[in-house]
One Martini backbone bead per residue (centre of mass of N, CA, C, O) as a GRO file, in nm:
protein
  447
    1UNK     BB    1   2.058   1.653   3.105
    2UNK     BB    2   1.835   1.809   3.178
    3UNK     BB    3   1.711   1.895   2.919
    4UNK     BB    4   1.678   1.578   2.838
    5UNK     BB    5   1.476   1.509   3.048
    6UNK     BB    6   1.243   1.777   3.019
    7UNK     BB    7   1.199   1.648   2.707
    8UNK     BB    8   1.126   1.360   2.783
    9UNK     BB    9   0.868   1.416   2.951
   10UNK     BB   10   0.701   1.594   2.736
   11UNK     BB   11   0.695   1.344   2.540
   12UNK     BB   12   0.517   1.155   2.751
   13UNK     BB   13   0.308   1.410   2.845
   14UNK     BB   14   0.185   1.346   2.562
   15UNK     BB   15   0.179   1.073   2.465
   16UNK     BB   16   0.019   0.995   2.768
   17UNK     BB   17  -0.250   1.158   2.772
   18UNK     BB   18  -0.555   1.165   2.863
   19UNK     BB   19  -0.840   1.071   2.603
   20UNK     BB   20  -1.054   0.986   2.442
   21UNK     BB   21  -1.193   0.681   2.275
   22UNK     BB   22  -1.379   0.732   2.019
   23UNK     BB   23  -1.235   0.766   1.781
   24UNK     BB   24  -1.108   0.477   1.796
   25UNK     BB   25  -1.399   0.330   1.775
   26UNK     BB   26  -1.441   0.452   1.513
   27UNK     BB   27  -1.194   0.349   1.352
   28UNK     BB   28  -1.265   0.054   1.369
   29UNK     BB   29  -1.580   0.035   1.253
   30UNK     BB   30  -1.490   0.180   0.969
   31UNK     BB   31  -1.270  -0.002   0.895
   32UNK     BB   32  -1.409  -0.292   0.948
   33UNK     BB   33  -1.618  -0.201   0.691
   34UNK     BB   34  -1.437  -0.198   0.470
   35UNK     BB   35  -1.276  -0.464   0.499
   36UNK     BB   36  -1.537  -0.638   0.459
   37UNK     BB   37  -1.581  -0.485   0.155
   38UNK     BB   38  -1.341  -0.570   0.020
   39UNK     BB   39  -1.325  -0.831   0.035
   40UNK     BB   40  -1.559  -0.934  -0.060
   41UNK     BB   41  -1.499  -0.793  -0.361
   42UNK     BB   42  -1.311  -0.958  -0.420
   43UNK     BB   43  -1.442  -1.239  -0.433
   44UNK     BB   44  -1.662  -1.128  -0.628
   45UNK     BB   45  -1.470  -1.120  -0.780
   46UNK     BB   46  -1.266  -1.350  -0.909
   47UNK     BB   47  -0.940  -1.271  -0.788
   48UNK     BB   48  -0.865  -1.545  -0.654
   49UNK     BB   49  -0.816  -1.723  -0.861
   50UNK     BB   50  -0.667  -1.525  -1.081
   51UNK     BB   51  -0.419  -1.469  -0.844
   52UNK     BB   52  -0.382  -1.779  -0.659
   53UNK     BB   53  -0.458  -2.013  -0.882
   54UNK     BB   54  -0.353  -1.940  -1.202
   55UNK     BB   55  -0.078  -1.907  -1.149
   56UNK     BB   56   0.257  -2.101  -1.210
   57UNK     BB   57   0.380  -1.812  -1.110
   58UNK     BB   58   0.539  -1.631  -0.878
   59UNK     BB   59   0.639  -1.319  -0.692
   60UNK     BB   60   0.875  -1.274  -0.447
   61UNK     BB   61   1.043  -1.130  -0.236
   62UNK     BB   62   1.283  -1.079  -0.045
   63UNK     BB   63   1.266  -1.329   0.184
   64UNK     BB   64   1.001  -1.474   0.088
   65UNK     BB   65   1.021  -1.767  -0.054
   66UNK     BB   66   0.798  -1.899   0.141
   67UNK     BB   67   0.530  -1.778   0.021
   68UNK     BB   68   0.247  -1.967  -0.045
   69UNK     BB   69  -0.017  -2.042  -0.197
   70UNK     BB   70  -0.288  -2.270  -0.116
   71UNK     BB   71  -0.417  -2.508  -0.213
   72UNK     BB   72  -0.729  -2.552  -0.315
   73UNK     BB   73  -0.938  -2.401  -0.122
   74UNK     BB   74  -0.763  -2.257   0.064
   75UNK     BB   75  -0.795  -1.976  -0.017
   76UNK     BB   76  -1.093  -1.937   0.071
   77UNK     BB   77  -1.017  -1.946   0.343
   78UNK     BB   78  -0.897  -1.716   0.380
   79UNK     BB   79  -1.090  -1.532   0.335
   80UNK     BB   80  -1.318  -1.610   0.481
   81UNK     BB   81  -1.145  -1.559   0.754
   82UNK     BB   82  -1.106  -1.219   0.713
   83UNK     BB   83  -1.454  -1.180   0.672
   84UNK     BB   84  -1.480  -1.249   0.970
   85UNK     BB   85  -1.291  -1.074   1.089
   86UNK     BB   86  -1.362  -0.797   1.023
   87UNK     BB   87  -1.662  -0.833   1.133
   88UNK     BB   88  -1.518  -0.818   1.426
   89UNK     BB   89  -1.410  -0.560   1.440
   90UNK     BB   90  -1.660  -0.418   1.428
   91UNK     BB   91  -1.781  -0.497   1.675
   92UNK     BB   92  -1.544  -0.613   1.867
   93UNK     BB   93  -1.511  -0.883   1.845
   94UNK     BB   94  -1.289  -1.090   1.950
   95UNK     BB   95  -1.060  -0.853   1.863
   96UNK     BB   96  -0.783  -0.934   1.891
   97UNK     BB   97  -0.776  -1.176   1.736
   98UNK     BB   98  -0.876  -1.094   1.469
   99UNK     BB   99  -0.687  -0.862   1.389
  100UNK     BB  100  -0.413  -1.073   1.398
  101UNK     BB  101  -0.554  -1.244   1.179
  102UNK     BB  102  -0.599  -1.026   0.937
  103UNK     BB  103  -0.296  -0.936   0.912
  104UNK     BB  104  -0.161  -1.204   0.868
  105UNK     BB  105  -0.355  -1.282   0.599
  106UNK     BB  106  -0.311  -1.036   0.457
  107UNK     BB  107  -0.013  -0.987   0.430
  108UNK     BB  108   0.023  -1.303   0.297
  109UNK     BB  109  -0.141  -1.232   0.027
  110UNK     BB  110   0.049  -1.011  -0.039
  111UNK     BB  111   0.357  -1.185  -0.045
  112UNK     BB  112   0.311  -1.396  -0.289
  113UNK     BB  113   0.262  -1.144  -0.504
  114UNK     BB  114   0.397  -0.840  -0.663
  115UNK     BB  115   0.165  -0.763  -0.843
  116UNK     BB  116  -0.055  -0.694  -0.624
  117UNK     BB  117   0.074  -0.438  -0.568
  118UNK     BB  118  -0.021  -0.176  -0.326
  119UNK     BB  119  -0.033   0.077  -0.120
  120UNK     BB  120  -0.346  -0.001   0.041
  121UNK     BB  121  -0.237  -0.243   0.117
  122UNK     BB  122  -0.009  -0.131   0.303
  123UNK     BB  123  -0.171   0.029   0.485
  124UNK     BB  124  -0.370  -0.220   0.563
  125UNK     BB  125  -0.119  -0.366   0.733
  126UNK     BB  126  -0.013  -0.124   0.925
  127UNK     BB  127  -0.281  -0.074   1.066
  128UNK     BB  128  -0.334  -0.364   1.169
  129UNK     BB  129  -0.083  -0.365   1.335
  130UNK     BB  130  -0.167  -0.134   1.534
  131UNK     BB  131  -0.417  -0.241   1.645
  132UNK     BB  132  -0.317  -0.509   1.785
  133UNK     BB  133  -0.202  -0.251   2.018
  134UNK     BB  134  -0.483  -0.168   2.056
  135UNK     BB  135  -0.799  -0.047   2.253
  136UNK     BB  136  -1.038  -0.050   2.057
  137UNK     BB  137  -1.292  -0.247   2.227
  138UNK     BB  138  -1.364  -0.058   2.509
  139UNK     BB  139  -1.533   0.036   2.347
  140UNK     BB  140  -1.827  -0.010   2.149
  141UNK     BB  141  -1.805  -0.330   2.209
  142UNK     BB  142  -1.886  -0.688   2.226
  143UNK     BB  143  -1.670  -0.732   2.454
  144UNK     BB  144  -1.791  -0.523   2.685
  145UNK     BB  145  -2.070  -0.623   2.688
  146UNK     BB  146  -1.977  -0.955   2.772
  147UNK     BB  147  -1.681  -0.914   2.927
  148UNK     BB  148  -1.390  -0.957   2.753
  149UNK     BB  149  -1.353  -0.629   2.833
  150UNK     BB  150  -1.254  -0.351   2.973
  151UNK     BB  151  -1.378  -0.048   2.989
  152UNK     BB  152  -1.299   0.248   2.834
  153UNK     BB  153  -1.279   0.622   2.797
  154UNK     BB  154  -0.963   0.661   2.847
  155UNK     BB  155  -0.641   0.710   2.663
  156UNK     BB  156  -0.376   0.748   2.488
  157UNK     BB  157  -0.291   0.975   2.284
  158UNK     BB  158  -0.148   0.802   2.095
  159UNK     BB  159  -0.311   0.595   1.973
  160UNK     BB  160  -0.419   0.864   1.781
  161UNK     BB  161  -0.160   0.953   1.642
  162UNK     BB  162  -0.042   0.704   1.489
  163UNK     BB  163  -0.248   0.711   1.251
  164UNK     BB  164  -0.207   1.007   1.187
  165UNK     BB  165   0.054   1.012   1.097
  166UNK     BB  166   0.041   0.788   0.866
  167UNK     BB  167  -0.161   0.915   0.706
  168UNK     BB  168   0.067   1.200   0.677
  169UNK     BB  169   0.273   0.980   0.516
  170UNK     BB  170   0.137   0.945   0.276
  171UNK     BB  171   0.064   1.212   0.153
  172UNK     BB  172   0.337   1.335   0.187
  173UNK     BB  173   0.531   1.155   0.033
  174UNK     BB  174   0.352   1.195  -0.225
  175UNK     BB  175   0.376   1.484  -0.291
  176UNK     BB  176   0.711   1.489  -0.266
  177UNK     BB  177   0.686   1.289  -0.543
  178UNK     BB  178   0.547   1.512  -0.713
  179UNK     BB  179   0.849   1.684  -0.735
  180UNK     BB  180   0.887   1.645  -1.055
  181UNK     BB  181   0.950   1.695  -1.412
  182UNK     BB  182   0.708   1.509  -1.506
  183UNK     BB  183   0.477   1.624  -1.334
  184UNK     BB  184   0.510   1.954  -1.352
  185UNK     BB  185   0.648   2.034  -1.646
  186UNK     BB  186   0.469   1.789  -1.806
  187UNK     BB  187   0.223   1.589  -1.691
  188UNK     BB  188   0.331   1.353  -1.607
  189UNK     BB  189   0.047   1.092  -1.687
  190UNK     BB  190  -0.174   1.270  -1.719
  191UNK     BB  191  -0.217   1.361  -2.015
  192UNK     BB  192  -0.241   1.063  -2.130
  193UNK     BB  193  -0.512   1.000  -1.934
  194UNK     BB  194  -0.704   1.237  -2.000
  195UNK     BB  195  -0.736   1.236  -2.319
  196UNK     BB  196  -0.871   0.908  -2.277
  197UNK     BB  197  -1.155   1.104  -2.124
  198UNK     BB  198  -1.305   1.232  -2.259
  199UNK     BB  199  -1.608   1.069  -2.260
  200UNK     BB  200  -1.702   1.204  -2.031
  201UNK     BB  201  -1.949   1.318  -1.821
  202UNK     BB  202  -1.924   1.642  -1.844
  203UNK     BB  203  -1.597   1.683  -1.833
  204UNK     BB  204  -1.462   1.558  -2.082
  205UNK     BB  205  -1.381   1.826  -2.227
  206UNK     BB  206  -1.144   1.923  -2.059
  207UNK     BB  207  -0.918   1.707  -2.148
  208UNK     BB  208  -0.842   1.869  -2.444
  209UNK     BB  209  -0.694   2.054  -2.280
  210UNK     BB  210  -0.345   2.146  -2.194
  211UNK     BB  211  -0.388   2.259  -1.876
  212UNK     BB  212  -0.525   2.049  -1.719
  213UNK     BB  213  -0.303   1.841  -1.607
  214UNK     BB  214  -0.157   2.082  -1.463
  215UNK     BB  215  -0.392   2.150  -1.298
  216UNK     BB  216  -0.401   1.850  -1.135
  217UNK     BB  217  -0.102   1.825  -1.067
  218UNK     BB  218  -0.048   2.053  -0.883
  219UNK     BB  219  -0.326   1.979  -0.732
  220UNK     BB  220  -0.223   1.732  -0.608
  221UNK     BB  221   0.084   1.808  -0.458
  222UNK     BB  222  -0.056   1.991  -0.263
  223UNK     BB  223  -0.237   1.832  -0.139
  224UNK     BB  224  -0.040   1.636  -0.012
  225UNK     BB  225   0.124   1.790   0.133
  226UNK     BB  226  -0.114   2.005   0.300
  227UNK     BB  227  -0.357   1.795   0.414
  228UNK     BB  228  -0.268   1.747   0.679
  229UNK     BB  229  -0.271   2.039   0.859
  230UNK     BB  230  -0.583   2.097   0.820
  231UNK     BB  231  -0.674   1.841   0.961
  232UNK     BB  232  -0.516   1.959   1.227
  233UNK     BB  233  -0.705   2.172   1.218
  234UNK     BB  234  -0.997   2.321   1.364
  235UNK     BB  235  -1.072   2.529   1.105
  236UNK     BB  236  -1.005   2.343   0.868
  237UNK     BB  237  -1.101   2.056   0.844
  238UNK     BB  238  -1.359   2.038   0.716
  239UNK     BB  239  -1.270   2.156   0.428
  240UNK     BB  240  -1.040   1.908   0.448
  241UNK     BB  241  -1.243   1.704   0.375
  242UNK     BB  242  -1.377   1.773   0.143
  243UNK     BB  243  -1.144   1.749  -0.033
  244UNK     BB  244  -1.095   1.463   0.015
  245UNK     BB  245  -1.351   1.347  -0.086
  246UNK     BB  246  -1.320   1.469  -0.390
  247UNK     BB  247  -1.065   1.398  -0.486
  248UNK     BB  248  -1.141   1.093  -0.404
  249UNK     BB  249  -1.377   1.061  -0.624
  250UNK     BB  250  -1.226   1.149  -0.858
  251UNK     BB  251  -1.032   0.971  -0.901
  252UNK     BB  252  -1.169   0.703  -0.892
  253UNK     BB  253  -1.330   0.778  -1.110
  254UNK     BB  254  -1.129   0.815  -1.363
  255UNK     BB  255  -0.928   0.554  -1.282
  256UNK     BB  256  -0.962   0.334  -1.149
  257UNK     BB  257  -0.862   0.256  -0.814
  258UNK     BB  258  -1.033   0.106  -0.648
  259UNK     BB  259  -1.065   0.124  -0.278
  260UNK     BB  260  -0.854   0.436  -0.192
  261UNK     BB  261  -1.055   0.606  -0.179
  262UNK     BB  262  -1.203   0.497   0.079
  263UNK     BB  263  -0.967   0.445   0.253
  264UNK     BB  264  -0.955   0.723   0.307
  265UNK     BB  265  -1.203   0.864   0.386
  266UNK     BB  266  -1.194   0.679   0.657
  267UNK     BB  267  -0.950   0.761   0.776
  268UNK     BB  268  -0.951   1.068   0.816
  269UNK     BB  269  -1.172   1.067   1.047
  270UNK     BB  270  -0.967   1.048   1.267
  271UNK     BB  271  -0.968   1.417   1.247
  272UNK     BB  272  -1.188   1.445   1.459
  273UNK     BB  273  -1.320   1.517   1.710
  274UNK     BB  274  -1.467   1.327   1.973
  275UNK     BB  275  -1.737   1.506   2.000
  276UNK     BB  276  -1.819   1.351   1.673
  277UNK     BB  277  -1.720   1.052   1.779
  278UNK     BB  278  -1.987   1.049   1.987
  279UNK     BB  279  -2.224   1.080   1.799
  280UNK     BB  280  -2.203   0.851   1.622
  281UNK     BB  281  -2.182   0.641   1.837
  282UNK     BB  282  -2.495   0.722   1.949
  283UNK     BB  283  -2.656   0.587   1.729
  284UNK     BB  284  -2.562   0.305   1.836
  285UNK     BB  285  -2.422   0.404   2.152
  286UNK     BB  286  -2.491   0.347   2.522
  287UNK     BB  287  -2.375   0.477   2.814
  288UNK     BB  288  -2.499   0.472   3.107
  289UNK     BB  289  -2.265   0.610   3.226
  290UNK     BB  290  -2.109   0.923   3.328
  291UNK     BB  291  -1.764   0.826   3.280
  292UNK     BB  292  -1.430   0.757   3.410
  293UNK     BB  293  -1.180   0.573   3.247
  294UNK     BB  294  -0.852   0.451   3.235
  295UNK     BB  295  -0.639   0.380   2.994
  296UNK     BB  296  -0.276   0.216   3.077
  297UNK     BB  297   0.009   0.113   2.963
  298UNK     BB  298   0.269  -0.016   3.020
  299UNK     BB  299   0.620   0.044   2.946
  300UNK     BB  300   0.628   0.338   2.811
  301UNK     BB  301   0.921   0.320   2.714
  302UNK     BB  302   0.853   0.105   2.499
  303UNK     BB  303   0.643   0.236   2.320
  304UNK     BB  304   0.840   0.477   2.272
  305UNK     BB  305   1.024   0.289   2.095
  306UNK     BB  306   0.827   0.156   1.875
  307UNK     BB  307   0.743   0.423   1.773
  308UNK     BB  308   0.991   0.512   1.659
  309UNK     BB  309   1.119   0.267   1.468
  310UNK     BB  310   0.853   0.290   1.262
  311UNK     BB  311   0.905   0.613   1.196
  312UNK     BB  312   1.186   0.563   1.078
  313UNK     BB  313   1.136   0.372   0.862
  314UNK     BB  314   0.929   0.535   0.714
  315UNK     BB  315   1.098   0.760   0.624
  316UNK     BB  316   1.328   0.578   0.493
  317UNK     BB  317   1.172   0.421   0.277
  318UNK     BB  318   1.124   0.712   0.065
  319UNK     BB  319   1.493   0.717  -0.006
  320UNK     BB  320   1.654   0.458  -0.076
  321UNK     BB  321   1.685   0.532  -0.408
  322UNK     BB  322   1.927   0.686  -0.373
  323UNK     BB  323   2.105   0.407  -0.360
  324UNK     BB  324   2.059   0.460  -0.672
  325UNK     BB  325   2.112   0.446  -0.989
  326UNK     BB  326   1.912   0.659  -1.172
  327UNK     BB  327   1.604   0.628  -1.257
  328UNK     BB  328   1.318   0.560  -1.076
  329UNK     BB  329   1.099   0.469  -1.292
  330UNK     BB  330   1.296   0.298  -1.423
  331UNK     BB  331   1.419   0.067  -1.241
  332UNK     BB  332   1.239   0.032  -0.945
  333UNK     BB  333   1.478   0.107  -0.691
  334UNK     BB  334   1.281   0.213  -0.460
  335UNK     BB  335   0.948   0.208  -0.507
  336UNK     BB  336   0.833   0.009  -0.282
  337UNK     BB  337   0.693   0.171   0.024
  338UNK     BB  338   0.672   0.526  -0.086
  339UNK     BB  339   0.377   0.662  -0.178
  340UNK     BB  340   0.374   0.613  -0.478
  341UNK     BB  341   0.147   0.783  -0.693
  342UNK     BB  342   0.044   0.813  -0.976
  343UNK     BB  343   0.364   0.835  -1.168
  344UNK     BB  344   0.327   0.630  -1.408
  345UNK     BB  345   0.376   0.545  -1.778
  346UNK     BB  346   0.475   0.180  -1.830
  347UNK     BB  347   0.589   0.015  -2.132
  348UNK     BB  348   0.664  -0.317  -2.228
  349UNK     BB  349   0.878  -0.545  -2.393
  350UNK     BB  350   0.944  -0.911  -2.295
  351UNK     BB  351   1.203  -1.131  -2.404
  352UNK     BB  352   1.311  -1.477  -2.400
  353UNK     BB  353   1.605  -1.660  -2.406
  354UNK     BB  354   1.722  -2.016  -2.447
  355UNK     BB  355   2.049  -2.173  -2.370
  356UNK     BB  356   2.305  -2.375  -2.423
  357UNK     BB  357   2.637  -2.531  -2.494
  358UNK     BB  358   2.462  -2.730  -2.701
  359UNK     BB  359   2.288  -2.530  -2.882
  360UNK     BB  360   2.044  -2.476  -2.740
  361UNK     BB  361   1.715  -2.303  -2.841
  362UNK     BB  362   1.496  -2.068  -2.733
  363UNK     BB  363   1.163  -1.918  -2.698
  364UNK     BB  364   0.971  -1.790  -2.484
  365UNK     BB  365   0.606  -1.800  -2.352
  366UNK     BB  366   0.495  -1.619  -2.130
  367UNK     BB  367   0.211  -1.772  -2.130
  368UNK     BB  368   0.294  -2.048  -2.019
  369UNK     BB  369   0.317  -1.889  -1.732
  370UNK     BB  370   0.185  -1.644  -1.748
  371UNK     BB  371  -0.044  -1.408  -1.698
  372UNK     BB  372  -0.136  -1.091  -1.819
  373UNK     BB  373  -0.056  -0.922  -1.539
  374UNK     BB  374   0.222  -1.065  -1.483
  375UNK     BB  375   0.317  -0.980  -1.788
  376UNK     BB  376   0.303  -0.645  -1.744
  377UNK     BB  377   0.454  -0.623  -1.462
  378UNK     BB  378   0.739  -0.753  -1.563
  379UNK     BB  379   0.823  -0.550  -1.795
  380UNK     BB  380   0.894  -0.344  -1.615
  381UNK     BB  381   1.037  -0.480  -1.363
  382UNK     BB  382   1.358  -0.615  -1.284
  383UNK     BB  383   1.313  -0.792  -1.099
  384UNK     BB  384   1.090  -0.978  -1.210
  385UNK     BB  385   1.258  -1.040  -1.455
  386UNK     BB  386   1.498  -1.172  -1.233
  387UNK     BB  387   1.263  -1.405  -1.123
  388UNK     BB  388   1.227  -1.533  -1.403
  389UNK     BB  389   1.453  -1.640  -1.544
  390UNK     BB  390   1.534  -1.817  -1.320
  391UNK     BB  391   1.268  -2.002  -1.371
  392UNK     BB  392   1.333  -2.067  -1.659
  393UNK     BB  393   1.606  -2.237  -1.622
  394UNK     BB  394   1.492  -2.451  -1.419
  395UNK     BB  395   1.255  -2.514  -1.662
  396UNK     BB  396   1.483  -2.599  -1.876
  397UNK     BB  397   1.643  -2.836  -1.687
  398UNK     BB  398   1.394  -3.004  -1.585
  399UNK     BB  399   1.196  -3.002  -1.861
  400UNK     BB  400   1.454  -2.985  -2.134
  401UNK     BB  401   1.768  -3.050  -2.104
  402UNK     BB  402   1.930  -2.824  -1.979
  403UNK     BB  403   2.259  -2.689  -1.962
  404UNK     BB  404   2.334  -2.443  -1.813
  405UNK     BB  405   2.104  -2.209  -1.855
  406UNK     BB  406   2.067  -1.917  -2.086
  407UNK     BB  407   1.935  -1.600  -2.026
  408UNK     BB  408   1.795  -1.361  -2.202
  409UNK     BB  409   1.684  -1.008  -2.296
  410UNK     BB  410   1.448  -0.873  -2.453
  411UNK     BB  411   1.394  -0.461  -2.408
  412UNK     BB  412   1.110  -0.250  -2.433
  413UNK     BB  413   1.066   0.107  -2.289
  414UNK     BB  414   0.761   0.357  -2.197
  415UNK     BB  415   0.829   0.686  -2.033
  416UNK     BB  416   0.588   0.922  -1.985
  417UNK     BB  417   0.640   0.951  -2.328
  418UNK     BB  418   0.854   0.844  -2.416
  419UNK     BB  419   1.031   0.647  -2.581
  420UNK     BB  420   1.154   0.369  -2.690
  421UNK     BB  421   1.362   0.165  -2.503
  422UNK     BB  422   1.637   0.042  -2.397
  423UNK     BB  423   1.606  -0.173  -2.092
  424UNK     BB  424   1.800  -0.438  -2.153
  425UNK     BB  425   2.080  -0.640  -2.142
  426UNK     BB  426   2.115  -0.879  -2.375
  427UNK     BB  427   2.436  -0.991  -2.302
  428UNK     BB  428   2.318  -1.079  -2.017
  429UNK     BB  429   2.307  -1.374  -1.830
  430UNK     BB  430   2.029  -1.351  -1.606
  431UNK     BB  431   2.095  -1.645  -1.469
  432UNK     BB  432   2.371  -1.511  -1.310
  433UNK     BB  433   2.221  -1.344  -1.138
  434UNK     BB  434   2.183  -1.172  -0.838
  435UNK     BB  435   1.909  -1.182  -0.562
  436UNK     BB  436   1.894  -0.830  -0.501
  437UNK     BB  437   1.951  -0.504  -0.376
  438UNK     BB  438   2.166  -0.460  -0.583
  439UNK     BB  439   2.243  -0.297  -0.818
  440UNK     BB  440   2.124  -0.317  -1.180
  441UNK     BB  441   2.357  -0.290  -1.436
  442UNK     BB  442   2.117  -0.447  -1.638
  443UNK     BB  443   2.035  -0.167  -1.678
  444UNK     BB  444   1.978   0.077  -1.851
  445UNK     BB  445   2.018   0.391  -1.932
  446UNK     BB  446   1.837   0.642  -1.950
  447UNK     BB  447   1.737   0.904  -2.249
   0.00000   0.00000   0.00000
């Protein structure tokens, strides 16, 4: 009992000890300012139409079937509403509205349809949750300037660990994920993607040695898994940053995947020491005194309790997969929200075929419900497939008079460079399958 005291105190004196509160203070500021470039960047490509309101059938989350997204111009105002908030966290300006604001809306809109999740939306999700119960704008913001706020220079050690620990649970799972045979010992889907891309000026002669790939891969697996530790040490970290820098403008460059490199690059920041974002921060703001002020949240024990099933959660939930057999990039049953990046290259030809008892027989035509890029999404995870199948009978029985609708579905799926092969069981009725987390039996295994 004594010893479990012992550790108990050390491990709240570790976590309550006060620290600068300017790290914090800088990555509202910076975090704030991605948010705000990503969002009018989405709305700028009029992804809000192609993704919100032009498809006649969303796919949603399994809980989550009540989540559609707003008629006429509702989406519109929900973004308008998100870069409004944006703008206000990077000022610090009525920072908790906006933060809980921005964290609702934006997972909101993430909720609606499986097809546009990425990792980085989620991890902007977890952030903006973070940020929410965080003292982010005590210092350097216009709450503080206004008198809305008062005023921290030392916070909680917590405050700024959990940011950094979440970021180290990205790279790291990402890197542990990439420990794999098709990754490491295949270069797949390296392989794949580098021969394509011959004609990049200055490196593209680089991508047709057979080399390069596998030097990718393997310096891929390494940084994600090693590049925490170094950011944690003070004698590394400059170099361990600029690797981030590097690493991360380079796969951007390649592969063309939105702003997720940008948004770890500024995400890292926040593990540089207190006396460079107080430099930063220097910049354009200055505390009249020299003074220290701490803020204390109350019920210590209740936010160490908060902090534990966080990361209980977020460990247990990249291992999910071992409860599914076969191959997990060919199922896809524990695939989201585990950190798995760029790894594997999946296409999948799929078609449906409509029964009922009365004779009447049907081949569905996939465009006349789904958009192309869900339809693309669709036809690789099964679970997608089988949230369109009950869909297709529900809309056979409702507008076509069939009766007790059967779908079948033909398909053929390849991966990471492996031959196409059959991916669905044709022979089972899958509008008579249920919607939920238990293995999917009608999923060939992979060969």
């Amino acid at each position: 009992m004594a010893i479990n005291a012992a550790i108990s105190t050390k491990i709240k004196t570790f976590l309550f000890r006060p620290i600068s509160i300017a790290p914090l203070a800088s990555f509202r500021i910076l975090f704030g300012a991605m948010l705000l470039f990503s969002t009018i960047r989405f709305t700028a490509k009029g992804w809000i139409d192609l993704l919100y309101i032009q498809p006649k059938f969303y796919f949603p989350y399994e809980g989550f079937e009540c989540i559609k997204p707003l008629t006429g111009n509702g989406m519109y105002i929900v973004f308008a509403v998100m870069i409004l908030a944006a703008f206000f966290i990077m000022l610090g300006l009525f920072y908790r509205v906006a933060v809980i604001l921005f964290f609702i809306l934006f997972t909101y809109v993430e909720l609606i349809d499986k097809t546009n999740y990425l990792n980085h939306y989620y991890f902007v999700s977890i952030i903006s949750l973070m940020l929410c119960f965080l003292p982010a704008n005590k210092y350097a913001s216009l709450d503080v300037k206004f008198g809305f706020a008062k005023l921290a220079t030392h916070i909680p050690n917590w405050c700024i660990l959990i940011i950094q620990l979440q970021i180290g649970m990205v790279y790291f799972f990402a890197g542990i994920a990439k420990i794999n045979p098709d990754w490491l010992l295949h270069a797949q889907p390296l392989s794949i993607w580098l021969k394509s891309r011959d004609y990049f000026p200055v490196i593209g002669f680089l991508f047709v040695y057979k080399i390069t790939p596998y030097i990718f891969s393997w310096f891929g697996m390494l940084f994600d898994v090693f590049i925490i530790f170094f950011l944690w040490n003070k004698k590394t970290r400059p170099f361990a940053y600029v690797a981030v820098v590097i690493f991360h403008l380079l796969t951007g460059y390649l592969f063309q995947i939105g702003v997720f490199p940008y948004v770890m690059i500024v995400a890292t920041w926040i593990f540089f020491s207190a006396e460079f974002h107080q430099k930063f921060i220097s910049l354009f703001y200055k505390e009249k005194e020299n003074r220290t002020i701490e803020y204390q949240p109350k019920f210590a024990s209740f936010w160490i309790t908060i902090i534990f099933i966080h990361f209980t959660i977020q460990i247990l939930l990249p291992f999910r997969y071992l409860l599914y057999p076969d191959k997990l990039f060919w199922t896809e049953q524990g695939y989201r929200f585990s950190w798995r990046v760029m790894l594997m290259e999946k296409n999948a030809y799929t078609s449906f075929v409509v029964k009922d008892k009365t004779g009447k027989i049907d081949e569905v035509k996939n465009r006349d419900y789904l958009t192309a890029q869900q339809e693309k999404q669709m036809s690789t995870q099964p679970d997608m497939i089988l949230q369109f199948t009950h869909f297709i009978a529900n809309e056979y029985e409702e507008k076509k008079g069939f009766i007790n609708a059967e779908v079948y579905v033909d398909s053929y799926a390849a991966l990471n460079g492996h031959p196409s092969q059959p991916f669905i069981d044709n022979t089972i009725d899958l509008a008579k399958q249920p919607v939920n987390f238990a293995p999917k039996k009608w999923i060939l295994p992979f060969k």
